[in-house]
Chimera marker file (.cmm) of the C-alpha trace (Angstrom):
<marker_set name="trace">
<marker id="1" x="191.382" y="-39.484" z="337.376" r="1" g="1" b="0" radius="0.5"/>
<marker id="2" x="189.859" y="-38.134" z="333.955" r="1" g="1" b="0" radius="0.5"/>
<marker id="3" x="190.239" y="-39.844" z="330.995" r="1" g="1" b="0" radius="0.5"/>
<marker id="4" x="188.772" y="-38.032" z="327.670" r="1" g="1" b="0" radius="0.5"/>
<marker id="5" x="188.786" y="-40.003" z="324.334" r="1" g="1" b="0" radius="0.5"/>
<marker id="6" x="187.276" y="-39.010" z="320.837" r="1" g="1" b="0" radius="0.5"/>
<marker id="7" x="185.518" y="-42.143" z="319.080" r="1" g="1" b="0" radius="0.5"/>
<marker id="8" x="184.058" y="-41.205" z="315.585" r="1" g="1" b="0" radius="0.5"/>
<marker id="9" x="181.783" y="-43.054" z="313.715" r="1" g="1" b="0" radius="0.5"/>
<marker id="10" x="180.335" y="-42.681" z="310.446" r="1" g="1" b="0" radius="0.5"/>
<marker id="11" x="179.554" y="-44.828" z="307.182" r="1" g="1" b="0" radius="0.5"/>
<marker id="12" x="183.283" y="-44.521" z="306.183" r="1" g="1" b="0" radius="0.5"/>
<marker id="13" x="184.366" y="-46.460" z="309.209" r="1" g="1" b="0" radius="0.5"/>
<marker id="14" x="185.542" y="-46.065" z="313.093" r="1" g="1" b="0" radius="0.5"/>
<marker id="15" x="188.437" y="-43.377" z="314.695" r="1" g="1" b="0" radius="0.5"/>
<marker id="16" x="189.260" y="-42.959" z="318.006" r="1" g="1" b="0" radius="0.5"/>
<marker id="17" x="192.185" y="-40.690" z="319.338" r="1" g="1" b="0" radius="0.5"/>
<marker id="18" x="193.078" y="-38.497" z="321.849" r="1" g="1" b="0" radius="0.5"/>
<marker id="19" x="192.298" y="-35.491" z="319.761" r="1" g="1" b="0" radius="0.5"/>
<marker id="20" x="190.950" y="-35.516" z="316.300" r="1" g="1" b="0" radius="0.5"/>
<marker id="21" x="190.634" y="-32.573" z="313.313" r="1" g="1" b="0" radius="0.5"/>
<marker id="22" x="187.419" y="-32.836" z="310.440" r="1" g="1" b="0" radius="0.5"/>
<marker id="23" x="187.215" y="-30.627" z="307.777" r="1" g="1" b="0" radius="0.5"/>
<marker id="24" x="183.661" y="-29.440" z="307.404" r="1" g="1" b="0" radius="0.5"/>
<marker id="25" x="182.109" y="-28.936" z="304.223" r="1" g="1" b="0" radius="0.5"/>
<marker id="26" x="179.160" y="-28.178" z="303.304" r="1" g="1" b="0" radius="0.5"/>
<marker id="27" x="176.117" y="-30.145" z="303.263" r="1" g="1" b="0" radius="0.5"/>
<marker id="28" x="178.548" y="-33.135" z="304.392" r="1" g="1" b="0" radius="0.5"/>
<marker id="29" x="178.318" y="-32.745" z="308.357" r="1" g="1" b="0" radius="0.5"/>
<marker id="30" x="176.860" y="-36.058" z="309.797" r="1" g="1" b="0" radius="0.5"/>
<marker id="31" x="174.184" y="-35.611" z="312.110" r="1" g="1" b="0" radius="0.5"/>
<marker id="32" x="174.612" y="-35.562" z="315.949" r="1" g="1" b="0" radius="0.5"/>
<marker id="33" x="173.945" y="-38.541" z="318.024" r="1" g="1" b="0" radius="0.5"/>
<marker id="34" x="173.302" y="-37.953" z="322.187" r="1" g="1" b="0" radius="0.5"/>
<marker id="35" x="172.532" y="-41.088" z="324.033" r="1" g="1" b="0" radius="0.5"/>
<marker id="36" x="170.748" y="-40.753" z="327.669" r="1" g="1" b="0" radius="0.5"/>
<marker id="37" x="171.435" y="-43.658" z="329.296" r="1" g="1" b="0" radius="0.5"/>
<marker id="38" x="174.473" y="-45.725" z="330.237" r="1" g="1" b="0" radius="0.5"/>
<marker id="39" x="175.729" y="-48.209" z="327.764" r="1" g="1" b="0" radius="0.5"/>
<marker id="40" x="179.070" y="-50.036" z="326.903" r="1" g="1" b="0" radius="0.5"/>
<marker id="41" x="180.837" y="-50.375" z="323.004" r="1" g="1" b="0" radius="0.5"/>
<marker id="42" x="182.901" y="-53.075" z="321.796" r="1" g="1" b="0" radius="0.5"/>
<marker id="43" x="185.040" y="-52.374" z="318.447" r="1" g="1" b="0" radius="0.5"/>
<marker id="44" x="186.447" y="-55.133" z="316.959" r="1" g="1" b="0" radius="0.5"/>
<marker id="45" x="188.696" y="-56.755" z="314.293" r="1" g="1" b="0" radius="0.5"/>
<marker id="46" x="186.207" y="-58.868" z="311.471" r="1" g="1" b="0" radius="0.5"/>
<marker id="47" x="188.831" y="-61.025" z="310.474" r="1" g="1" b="0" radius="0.5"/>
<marker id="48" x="190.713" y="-61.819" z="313.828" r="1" g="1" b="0" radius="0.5"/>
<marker id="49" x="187.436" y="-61.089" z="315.629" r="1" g="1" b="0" radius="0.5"/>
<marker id="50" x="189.682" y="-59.604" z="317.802" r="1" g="1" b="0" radius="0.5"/>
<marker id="51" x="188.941" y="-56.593" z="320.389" r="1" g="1" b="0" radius="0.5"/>
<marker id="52" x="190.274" y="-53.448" z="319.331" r="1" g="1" b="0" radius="0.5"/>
<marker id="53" x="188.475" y="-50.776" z="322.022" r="1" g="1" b="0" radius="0.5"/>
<marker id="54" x="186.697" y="-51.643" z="325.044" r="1" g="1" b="0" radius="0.5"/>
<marker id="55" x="184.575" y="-48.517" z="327.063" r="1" g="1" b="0" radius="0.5"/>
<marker id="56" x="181.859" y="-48.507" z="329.666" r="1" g="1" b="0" radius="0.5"/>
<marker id="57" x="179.503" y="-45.033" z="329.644" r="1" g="1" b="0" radius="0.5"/>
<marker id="58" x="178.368" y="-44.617" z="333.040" r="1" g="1" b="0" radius="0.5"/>
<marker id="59" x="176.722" y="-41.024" z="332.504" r="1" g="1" b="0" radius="0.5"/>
<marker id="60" x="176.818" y="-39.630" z="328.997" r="1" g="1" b="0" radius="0.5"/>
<marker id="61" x="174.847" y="-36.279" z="329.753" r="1" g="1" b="0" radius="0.5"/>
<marker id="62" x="177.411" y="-35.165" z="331.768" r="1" g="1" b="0" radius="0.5"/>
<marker id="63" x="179.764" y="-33.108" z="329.791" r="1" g="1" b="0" radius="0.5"/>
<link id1="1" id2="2" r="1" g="1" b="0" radius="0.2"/>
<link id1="2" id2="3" r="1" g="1" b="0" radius="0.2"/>
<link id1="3" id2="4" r="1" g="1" b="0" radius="0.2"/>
<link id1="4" id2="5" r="1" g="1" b="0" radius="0.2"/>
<link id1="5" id2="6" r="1" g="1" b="0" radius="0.2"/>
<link id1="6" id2="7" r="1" g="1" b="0" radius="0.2"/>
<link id1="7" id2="8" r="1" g="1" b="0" radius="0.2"/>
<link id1="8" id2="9" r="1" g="1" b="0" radius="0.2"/>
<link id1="9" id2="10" r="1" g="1" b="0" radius="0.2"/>
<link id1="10" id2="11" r="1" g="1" b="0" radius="0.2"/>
<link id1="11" id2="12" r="1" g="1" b="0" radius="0.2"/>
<link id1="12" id2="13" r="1" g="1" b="0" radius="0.2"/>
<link id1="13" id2="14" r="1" g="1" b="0" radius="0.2"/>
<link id1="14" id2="15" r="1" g="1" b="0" radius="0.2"/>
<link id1="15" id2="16" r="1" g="1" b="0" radius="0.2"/>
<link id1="16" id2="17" r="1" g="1" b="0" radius="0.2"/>
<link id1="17" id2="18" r="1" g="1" b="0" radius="0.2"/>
<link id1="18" id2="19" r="1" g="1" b="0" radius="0.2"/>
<link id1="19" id2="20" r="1" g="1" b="0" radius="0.2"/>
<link id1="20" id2="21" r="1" g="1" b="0" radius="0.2"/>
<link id1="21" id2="22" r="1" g="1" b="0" radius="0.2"/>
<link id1="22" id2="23" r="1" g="1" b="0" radius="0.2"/>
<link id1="23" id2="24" r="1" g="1" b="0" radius="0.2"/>
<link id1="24" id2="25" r="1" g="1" b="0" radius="0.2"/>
<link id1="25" id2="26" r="1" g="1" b="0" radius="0.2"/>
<link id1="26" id2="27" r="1" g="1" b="0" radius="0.2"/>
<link id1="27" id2="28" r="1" g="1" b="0" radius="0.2"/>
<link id1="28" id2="29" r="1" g="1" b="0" radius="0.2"/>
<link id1="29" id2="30" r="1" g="1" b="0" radius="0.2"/>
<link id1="30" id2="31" r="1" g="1" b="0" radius="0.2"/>
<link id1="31" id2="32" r="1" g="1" b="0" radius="0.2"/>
<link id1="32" id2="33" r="1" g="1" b="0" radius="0.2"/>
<link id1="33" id2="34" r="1" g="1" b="0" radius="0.2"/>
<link id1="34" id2="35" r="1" g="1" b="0" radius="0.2"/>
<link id1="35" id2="36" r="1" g="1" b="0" radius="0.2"/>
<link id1="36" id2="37" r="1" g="1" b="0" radius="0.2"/>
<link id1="37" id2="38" r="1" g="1" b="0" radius="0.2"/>
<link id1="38" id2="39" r="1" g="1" b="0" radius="0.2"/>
<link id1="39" id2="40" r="1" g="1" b="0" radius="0.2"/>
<link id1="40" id2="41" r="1" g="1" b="0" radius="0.2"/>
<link id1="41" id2="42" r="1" g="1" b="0" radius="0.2"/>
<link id1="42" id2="43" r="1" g="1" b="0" radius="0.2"/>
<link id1="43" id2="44" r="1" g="1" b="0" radius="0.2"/>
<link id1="44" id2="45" r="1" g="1" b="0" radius="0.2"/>
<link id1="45" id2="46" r="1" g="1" b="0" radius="0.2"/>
<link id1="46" id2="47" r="1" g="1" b="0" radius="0.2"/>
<link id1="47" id2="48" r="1" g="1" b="0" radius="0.2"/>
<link id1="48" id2="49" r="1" g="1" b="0" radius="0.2"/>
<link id1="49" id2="50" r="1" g="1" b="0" radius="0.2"/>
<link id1="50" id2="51" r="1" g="1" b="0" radius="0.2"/>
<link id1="51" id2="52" r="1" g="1" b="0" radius="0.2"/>
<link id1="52" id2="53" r="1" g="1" b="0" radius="0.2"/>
<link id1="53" id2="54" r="1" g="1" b="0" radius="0.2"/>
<link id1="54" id2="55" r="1" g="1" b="0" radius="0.2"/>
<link id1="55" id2="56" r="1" g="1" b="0" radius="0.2"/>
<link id1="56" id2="57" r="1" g="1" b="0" radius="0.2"/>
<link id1="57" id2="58" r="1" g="1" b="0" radius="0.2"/>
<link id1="58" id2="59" r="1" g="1" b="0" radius="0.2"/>
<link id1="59" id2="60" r="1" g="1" b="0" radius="0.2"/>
<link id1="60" id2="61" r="1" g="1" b="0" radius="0.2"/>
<link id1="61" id2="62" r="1" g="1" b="0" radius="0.2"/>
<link id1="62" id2="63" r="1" g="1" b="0" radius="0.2"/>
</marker_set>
């Protein structure tokens, strides 16, 4: 099984979805980020301190 998610983050705050639309304008397009090693993320809740999305990374190159 195949599971594809979209998490986005930037200085506004933290998205994730199945599919996801950004309007691109000019000067305004955040900068790529590629990571080359596995690594897990943790998103969660600063008042509850609750978890909100879990994920594990196992091979980020691969596409």
């Amino acid at each position: 099984a195949m599971h594809k998610a979209v998490l986005s983050i930037d200085e506004k705050g933290t998205e994730a979805s199945g599919a996801t639309f950004m309007e691109a304008i000019p000067m305004s397009i955040p900068p790529d980020v590629h990571f080359d090693r596995p690594f897990l993320i943790l998103l969660y809740d600063k008042n509850t301190h609750g978890v909100l999305f879990m994920g594990k990374v196992v091979n980020p190159k691969q596409e």
